[in-house]
C-alpha positions in Angstrom: 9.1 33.0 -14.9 11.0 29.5 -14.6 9.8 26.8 -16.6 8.7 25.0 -13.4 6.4 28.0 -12.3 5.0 27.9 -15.9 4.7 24.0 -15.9 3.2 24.0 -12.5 0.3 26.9 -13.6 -0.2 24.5 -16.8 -1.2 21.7 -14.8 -2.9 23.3 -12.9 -5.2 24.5 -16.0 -5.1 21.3 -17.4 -6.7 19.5 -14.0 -9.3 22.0 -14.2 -10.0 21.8 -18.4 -10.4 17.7 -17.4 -12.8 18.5 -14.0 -14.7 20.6 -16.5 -14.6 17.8 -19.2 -15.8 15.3 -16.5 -18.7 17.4 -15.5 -20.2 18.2 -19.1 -19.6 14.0 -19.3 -21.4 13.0 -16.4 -23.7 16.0 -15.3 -24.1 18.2 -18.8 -26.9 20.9 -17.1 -24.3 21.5 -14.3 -21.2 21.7 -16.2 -20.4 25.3 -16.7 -21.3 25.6 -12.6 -18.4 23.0 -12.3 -15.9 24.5 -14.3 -16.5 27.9 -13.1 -16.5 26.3 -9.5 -12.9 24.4 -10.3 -11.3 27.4 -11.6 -12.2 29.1 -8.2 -11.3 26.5 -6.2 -7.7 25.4 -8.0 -6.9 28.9 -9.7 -8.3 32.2 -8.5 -9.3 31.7 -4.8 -5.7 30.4 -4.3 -4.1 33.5 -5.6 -5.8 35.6 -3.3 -5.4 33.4 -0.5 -1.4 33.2 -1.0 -1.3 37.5 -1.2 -3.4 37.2 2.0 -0.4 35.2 3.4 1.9 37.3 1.7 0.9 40.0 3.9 0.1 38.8 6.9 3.4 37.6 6.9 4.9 41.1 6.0 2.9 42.3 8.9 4.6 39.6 11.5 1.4 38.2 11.9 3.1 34.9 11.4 0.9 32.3 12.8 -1.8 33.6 10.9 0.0 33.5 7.9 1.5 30.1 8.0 -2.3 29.3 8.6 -3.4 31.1 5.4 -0.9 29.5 3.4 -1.1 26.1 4.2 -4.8 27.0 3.2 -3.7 28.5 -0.7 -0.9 24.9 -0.8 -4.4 23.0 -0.2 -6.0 24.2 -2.9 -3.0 24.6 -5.0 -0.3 22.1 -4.2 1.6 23.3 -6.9 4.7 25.9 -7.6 5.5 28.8 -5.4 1.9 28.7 -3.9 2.4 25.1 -3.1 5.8 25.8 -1.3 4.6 29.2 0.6 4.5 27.7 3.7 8.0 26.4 4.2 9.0 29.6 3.1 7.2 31.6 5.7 7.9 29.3 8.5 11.7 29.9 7.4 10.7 33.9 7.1 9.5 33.7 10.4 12.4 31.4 12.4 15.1 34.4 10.0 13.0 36.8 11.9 13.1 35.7 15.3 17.1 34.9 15.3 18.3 36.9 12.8 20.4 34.0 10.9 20.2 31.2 8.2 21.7 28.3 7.8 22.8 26.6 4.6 20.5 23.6 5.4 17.2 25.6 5.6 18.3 27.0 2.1 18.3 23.1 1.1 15.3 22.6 3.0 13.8 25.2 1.1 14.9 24.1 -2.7 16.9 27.2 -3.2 20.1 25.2 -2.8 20.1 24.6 -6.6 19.1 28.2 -7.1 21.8 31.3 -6.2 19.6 34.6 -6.7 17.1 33.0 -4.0 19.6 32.1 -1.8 21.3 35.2 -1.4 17.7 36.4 -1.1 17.6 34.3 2.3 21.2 35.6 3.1 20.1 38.7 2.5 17.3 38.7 4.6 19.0 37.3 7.3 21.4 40.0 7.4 18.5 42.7 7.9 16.6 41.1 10.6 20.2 40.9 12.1 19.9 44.5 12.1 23.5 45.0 10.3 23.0 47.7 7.7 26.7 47.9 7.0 26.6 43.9 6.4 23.2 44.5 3.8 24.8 47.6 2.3 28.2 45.8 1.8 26.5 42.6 0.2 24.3 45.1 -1.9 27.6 46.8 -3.1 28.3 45.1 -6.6 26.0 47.1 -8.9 24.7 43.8 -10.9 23.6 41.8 -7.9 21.9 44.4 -6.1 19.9 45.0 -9.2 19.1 41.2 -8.8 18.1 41.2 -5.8 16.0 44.5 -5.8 14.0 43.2 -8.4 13.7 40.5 -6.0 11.3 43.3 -4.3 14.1 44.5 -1.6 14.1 47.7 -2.3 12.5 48.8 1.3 15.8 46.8 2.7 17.9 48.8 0.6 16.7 52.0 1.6 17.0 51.5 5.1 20.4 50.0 4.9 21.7 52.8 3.4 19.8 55.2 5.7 21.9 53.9 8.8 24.8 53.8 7.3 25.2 56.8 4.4 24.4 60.3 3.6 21.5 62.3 2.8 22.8 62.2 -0.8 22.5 58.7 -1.3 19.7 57.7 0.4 18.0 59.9 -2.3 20.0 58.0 -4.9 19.1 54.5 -3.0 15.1 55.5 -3.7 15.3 56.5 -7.1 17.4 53.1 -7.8 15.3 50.9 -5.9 12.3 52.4 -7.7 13.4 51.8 -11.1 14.2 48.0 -10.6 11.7 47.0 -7.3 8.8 46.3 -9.3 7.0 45.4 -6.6 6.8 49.2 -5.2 3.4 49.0 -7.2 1.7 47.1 -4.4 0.4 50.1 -1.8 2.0 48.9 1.2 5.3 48.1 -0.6 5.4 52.1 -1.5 4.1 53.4 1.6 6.4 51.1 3.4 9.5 52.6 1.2 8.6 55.6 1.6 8.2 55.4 5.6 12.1 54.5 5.3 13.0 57.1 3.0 11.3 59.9 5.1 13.1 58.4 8.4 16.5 58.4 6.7 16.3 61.9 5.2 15.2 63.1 8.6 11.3 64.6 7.8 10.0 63.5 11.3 6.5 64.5 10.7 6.3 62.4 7.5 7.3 59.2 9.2 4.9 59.9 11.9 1.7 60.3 9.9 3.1 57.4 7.5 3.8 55.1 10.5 0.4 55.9 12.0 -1.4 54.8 8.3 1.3 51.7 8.6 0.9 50.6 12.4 -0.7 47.4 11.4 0.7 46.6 8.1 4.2 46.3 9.5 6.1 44.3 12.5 5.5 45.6 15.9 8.1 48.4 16.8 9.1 49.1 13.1 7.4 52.2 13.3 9.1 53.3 16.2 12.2 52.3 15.1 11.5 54.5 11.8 10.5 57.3 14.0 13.2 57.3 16.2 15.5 56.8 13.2 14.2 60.3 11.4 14.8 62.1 15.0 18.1 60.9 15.0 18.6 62.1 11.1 17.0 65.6 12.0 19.2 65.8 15.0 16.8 65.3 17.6 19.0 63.0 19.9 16.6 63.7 22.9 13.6 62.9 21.0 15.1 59.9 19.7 16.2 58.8 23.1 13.0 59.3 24.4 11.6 56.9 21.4 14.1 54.3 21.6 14.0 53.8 25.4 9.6 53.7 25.5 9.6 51.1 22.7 12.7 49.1 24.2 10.2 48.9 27.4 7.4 47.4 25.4 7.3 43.1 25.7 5.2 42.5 22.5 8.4 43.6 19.9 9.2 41.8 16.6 12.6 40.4 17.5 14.1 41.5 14.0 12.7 45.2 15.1 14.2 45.2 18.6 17.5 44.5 17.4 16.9 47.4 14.7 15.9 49.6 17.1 19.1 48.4 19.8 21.3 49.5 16.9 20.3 52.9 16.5 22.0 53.3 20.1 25.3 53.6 18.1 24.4 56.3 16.0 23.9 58.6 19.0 28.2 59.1 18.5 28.3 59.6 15.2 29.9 63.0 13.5 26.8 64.6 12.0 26.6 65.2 8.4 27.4 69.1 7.5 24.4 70.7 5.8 24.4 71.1 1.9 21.8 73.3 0.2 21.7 71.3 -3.0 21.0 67.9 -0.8 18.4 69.7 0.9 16.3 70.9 -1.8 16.4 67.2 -3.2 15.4 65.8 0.2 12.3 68.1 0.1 11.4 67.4 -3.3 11.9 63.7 -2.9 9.7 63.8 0.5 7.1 65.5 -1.5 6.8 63.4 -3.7 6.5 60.0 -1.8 4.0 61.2 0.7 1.9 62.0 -2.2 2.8 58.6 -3.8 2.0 56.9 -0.4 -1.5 58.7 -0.3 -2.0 57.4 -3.6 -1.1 54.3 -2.8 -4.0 54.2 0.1 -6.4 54.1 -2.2 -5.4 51.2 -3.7 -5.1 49.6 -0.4 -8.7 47.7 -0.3 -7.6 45.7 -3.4 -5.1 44.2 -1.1 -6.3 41.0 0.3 -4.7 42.0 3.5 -6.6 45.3 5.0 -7.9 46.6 8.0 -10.9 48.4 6.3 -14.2 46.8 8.0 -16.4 46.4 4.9 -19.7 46.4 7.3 -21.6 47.4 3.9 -20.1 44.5 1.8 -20.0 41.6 4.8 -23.8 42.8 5.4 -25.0 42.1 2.0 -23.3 39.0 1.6 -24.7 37.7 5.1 -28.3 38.9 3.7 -27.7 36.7 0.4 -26.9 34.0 2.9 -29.3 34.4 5.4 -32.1 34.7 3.2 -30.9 31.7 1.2 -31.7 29.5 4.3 -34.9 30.8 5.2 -36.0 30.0 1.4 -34.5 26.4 2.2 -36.0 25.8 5.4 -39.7 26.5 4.2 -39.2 25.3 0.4 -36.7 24.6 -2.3 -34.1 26.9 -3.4 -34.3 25.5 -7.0 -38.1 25.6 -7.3 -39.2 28.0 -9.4 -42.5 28.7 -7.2 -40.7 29.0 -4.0 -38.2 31.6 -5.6 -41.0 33.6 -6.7 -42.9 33.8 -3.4 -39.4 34.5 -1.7 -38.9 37.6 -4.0 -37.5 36.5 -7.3 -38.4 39.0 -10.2 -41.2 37.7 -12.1 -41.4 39.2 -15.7 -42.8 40.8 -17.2 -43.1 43.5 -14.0 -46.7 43.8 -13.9 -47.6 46.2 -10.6 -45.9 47.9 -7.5 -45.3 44.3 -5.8 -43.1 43.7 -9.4 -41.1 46.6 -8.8 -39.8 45.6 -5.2 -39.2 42.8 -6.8 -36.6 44.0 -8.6 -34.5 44.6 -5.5 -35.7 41.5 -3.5 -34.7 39.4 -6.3 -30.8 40.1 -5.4 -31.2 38.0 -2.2 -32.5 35.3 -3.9 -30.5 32.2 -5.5 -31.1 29.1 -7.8 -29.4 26.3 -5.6 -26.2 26.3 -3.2 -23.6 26.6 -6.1 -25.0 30.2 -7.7 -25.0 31.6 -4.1 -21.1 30.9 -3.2 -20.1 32.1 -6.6 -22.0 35.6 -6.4 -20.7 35.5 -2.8 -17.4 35.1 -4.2 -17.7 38.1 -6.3 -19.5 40.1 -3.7 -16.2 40.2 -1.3 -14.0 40.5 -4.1 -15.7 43.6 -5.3 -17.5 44.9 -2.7 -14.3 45.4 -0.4 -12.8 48.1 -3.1 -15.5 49.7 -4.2 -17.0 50.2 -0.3 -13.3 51.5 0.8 -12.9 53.7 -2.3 -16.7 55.5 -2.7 -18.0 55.1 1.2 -20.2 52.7 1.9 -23.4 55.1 1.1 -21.8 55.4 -2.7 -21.2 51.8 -2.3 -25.0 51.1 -1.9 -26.2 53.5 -4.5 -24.0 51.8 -6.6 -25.7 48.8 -5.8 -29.0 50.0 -6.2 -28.1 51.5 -9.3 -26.8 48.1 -10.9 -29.3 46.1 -9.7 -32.4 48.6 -11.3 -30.5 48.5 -14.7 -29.9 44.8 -14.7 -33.6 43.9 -13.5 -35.1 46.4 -16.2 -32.1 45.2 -18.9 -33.8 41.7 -18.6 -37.3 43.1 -18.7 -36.8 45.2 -21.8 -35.5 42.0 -23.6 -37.8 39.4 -22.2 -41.1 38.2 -23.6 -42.6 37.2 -20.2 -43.1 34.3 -17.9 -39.7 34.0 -16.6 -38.5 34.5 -13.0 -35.2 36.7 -12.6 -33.0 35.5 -9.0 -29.6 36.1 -8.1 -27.6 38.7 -7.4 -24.8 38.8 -10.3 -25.8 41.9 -11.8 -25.4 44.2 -9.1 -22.1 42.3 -8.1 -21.1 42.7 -12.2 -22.4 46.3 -11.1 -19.8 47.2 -8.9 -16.9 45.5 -10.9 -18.3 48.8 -13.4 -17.5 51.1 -10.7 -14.2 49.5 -10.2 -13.2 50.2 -13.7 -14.7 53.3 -13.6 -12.4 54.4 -10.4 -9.5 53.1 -12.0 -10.2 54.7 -14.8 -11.0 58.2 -14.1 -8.8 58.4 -11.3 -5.2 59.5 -13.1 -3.4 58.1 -9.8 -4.8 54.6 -10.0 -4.7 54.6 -13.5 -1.1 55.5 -14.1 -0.5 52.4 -10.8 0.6 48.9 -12.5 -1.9 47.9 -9.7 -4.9 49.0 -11.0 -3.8 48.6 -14.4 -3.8 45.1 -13.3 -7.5 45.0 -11.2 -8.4 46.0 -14.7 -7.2 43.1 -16.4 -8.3 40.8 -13.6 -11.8 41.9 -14.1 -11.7 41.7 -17.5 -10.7 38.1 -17.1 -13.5 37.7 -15.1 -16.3 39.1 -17.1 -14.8 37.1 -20.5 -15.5 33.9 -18.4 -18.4 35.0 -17.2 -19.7 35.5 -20.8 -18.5 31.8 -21.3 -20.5 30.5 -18.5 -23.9 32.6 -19.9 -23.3 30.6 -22.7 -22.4 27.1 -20.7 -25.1 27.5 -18.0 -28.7 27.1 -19.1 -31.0 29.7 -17.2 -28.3 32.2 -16.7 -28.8 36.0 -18.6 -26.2 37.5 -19.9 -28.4 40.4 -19.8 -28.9 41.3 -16.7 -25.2 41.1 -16.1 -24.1 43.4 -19.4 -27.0 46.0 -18.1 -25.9 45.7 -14.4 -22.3 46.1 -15.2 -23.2 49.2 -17.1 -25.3 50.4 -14.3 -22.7 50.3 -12.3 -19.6 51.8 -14.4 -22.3 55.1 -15.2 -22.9 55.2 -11.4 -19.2 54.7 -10.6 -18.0 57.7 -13.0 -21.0 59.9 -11.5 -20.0 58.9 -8.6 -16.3 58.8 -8.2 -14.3 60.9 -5.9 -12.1 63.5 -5.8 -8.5 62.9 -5.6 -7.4 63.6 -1.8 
């Protein structure tokens, strides 16, 4: 990273140490809810907002994106978050005409800076649709390292699919995976891999790829994949047949539409002579990334950019909520009588009416603040682990974490306390996270789950330092939950494919 990124993410820690300091100044019982709350709100909400962008942009979805970023630039003013949206307003204009100019480089701050420039350039040069012109300014060995690690490796690909052989488009794949580190994000390798199986000419791979991709990528750059692997199998009919329905359509990414225009010139080209050897390492290759790209969907629901509909996770949070305002409209959310009549888990359990309580008591919150955090953690969770199990192994989960955090807190407890809140389910189902990513050798062996990992160990150390911050909070209940949660996970987990 450039010192400025790293000066920029220092600040940024250093505003929320001093909102933190301020809080345990002038409100000390609150203060660990307002640092956890500025760390949110300045650090970790903004990340995910930015990916959001990230990929709605990647998607064409640009309006929505340029929305969602200038959202993560509130937050986070700072660095390449801060700067996102002038960079996906430029993405988008590069899109829709297919140039650059040297001023919007200025504009954007990469005047000073080459490798992002050429980045731009490059960019330019593929929505342009000239593969011989991205190929040709990919040529020197050093620079197109550079800019592969740039995470251009997709570009690559499919530059040298239009305009090279069988031979080295397999050679392009295996080069762009060793230096495009950002193949590890799931559409990133499904989206190489679309390219990889249009330019070696497996038809039925970049159908069922493009179908999995249809709304992760531009409009028509599935089509133009399609049409590109008829064309590479020798399936001139087919591919005239694909070129001329999408050319028809009105609702075209303009960068795709000039892709797709010039495949027309390929239609004259000498076809390459078959060659056993070249063959083989096609089919192996093609192998291989459809498997990688089925992997990779799995992964998917830790994108912040998916079309999964988590009705299991949005329907749990909107219970939290909705339950919250009935407590508010006929009481006090931070009385402790109120809480306990609205469900909260009185202990010790004493009867039956104890033991619903140990699920009611989920839907229950001390105050406005615990609510939106274990909201929070609800969508960031709950989306994975719903995708990933089902949404019936999702809830048993659930169930799961919440009975070993409730009885966690009653074995430990002398009595006369009242349990609320549902963080130890939520820690729960970060368990069954780790125990996906865990047991699962394909996510495991993925630098993206290896880093969901991290991130969630992130999250439970500061957790841990909030118990300790926050008076009233139990670490308990969220150790035993999160336990719960990881033995349901691993019971629980399913089979690869």
């Amino acid at each position: 990273m450039r010192a400025r990124q790293v000066l920029d993410w220092w600040i940024a820690f250093a505003a929320v140490a001093a909102i933190s300091a301020l809080g345990w100044w002038v409100w000390p019982p609150h203060a660990g809810w307002i640092a956890f709350g500025a760390l949110i709100a300045l650090i970790l909400a903004p990340l995910r907002i930015d990916r959001a962008a990230q990929r709605l942009s990647r998607a064409g979805h640009d309006r929505r994106a340029l929305l969602v970023a200038r959202l993560a630039a509130l937050l986070h003013p700072l660095g390449a978050i801060g700067g996102r949206p002038r960079a996906l307003a430029a993405l988008a204009n590069i899109r829709a005409t297919g140039e650059v100019d040297e001023l919007t480089i200025a504009e954007l701050g990469a005047g000073d800076d080459p490798v992002v420039a050429e980045w731009y350039r490059l960019l330019a040069l593929n929505a342009a649709g000239n593969a011989a012109a991205v190929r040709a300014a990919l040529a020197i060995p050093s620079r197109r390292m550079r800019m592969l690690q740039h995470g251009v490796g997709a570009v690559f690909v499919r530059a040298v699919a239009m305009t090279g052989t069988k031979g080295e488009v397999i050679e392009a794949v295996e080069e762009a995976e060793r230096h495009d580190a950002t193949l590890d994000d799931p559409e990133r390798r499904a989206i190489l891999a679309l390219e990889a199986c249009a330019g070696l000419g497996d038809v039925e791979a970049t159908r069922k790829l493009g179908g999995e991709l249809a709304e992760r990528v531009p409009r028509g750059t599935v089509e133009r994949a399609l049409a590109a692997a008829q064309l590479a199998a020798g399936d001139d009919l087919g591919a005239r047949v694909t070129i001329a329905k999408t050319l028809a359509r009105g609702d075209l990414d303009p960068a795709a539409r000039r892709a797709i225009e010039k495949l027309r010139g390929r239609f004259d080209l000498p076809r390459e002579p078959p060659n056993a050897a070249v063959d083989a390492r096609a089919r192996a290759l093609i192998e291989r990334l459809r498997h990688e790209a089925a992997a990779a969907q799995a992964l998917s629901p830790l994108s912040d950019f998916t079309e999964f509909n988590a009705w299991a996770t949005w329907s749990l949070a909107a219970a939290m909520i909705a339950w919250f305002l009935v407590i508010a409209a006929y009481g006090s959310t931070t009385n402790p009588a109120d809480l306990r009549a609205m469900g909260g888990l009185i202990l010790p359990i004493e009867d039956a009416r104890g033991a619903v309580h140990l699920f009611t008591s989920t839907f229950v919150h001390y105050g406005l603040p615990h609510l939106l955090f274990n909201v929070y953690a609800l969508l960031v969770f709950g989306r994975f682990v719903e995708s990933f199990y089902g949404r019936g192994r999702m809830l048993a989960i659930w169930i799961a974490a919440t009975l070993t955090s409730g009885l966690g807190v009653a074995a430990m407890t002398v009595g006369g306390q009242t349990l609320v809140g549902a963080s130890g389910a939520i820690f729960g189902l970060g368990g069954a996270l780790v125990s996906a990513v865990a047991l699962r050798e394909d996510l495991r062996k993925s630098r993206r789950g290896r880093e969901e990992l991290r991130l969630f160990g992130v999250l439970v150390a500061l957790q841990f330092v909030f118990d300790r911050l926050v008076p009233g909070v139990s670490g308990t209940a969220h150790v035993a939950g999160l336990l719960g949660g990881a033995l349901a996970g691993a019971i629980l987990v399913p089979r690869r494919g």
